[in-house]
N, C-alpha and C positions, 0 to 999 in steps of 0.2 A: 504494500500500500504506500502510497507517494506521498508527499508533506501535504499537498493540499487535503487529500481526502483523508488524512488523520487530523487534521487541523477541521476540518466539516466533519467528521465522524463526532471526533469531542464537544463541538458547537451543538451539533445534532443531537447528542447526550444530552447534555444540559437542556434542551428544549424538552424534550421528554420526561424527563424528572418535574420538572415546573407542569406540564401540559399545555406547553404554549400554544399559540396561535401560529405562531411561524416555523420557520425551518429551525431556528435555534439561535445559541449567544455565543459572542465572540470575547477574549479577551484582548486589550488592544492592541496587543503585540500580537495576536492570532492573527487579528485583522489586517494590519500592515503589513506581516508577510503573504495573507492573499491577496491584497493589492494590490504588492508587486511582482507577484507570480502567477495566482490563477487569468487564465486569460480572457478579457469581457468585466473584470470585477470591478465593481462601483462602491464607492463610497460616497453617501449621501448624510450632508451635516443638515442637521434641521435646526439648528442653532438660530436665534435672530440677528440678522444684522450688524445689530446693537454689538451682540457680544463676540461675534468674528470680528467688529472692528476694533471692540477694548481689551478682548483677550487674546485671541489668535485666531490662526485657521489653518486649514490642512492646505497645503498645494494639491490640485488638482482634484478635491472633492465637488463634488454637485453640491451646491447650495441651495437649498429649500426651505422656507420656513415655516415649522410647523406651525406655530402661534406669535403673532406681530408684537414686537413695540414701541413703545407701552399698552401698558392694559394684557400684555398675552391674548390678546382674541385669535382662536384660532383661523388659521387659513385657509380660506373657502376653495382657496385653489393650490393646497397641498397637492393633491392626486391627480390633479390636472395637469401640473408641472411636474411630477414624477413622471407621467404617463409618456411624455414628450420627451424627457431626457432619458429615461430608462429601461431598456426593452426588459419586458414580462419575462423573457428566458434564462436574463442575465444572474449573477451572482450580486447581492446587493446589499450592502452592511448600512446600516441606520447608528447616527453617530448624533447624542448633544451633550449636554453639561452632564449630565451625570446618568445617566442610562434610564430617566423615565419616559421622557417626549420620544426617542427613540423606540422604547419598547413601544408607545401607540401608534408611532410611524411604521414601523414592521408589521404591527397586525392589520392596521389597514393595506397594505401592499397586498398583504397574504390574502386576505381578503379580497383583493382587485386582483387575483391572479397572479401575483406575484411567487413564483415558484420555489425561489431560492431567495429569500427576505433573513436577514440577520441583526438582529441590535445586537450593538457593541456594548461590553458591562463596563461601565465604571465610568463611560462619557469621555470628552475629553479635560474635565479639570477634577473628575471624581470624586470620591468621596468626603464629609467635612471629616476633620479631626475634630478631640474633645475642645480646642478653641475656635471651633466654629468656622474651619479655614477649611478649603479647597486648595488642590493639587499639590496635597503634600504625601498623600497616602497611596492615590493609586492614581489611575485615569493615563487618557493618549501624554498629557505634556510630564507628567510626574515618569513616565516609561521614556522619556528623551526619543517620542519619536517623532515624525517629520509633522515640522508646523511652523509658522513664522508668525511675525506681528506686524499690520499694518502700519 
């Protein structure tokens, strides 16, 4: 078995243990090595705006916003704008701040046909610590992997 499908095998675990809606969770180092090895794989941040332009952002992810700011009002046209940048067949990791807007972003994929739909755990600034602090624990920028700042 080859990196990628034991890297989807273990994602695939972990969706089956929970009963999820989608294909399964990635960790973000899982992730990053499918997206520069599986071929077709997408990475899609649903992050807002906002927070790609004060925290960071991935090179070369699809940018989507699952809920606008301020306010978070969700996006009427989330799935409208996946459907356009993301073919249904494709491999496709759902990435924000800490793996919750993603996990609703993958269930609707999965939902809309999306075959191969994965939230990434831990988002990209992860979890808080006991001082109430993101990206010191876990997540994409705490794993030093690719991202930059506006």
């Amino acid at each position: 078995m080859g990196q990628i499908s034991t890297t989807l095998a273990a994602a695939q675990e972990r969706g089956k243990t929970k009963n999820l809606p989608y294909s399964g969770e990635l960790l973000p180092e899982e992730a990053n090595r499918l997206l520069q090895s599986a071929p077709g794989a997408k990475l899609v941040d649903v992050r807002t705006q906002a927070e790609r332009d004060w925290v960071g952002r991935i090179p070369g992810a699809i940018e989507i916003e699952w809920a606008t700011y301020p306010g978070m009002k969700p996006n009427p046209n989330f799935l409208a704008s996946l459907q356009q940048q993301v073919d249904k067949e494709a491999l496709v990791m759902f990435l924000c701040r800490s793996g919750q807007r993603s996990h609703a972003a993958a269930s609707v994929a999965a939902q809309a046909g999306y075959t191969e739909a994965y939230n990434i755990l831990e988002g990209f600034e992860g979890d808080k610590n006991p001082a109430n602090r993101r990206n010191v624990l876990n997540g994409w920028r705490a794993a030093n992997l690719p991202w930059e700042q506006s």
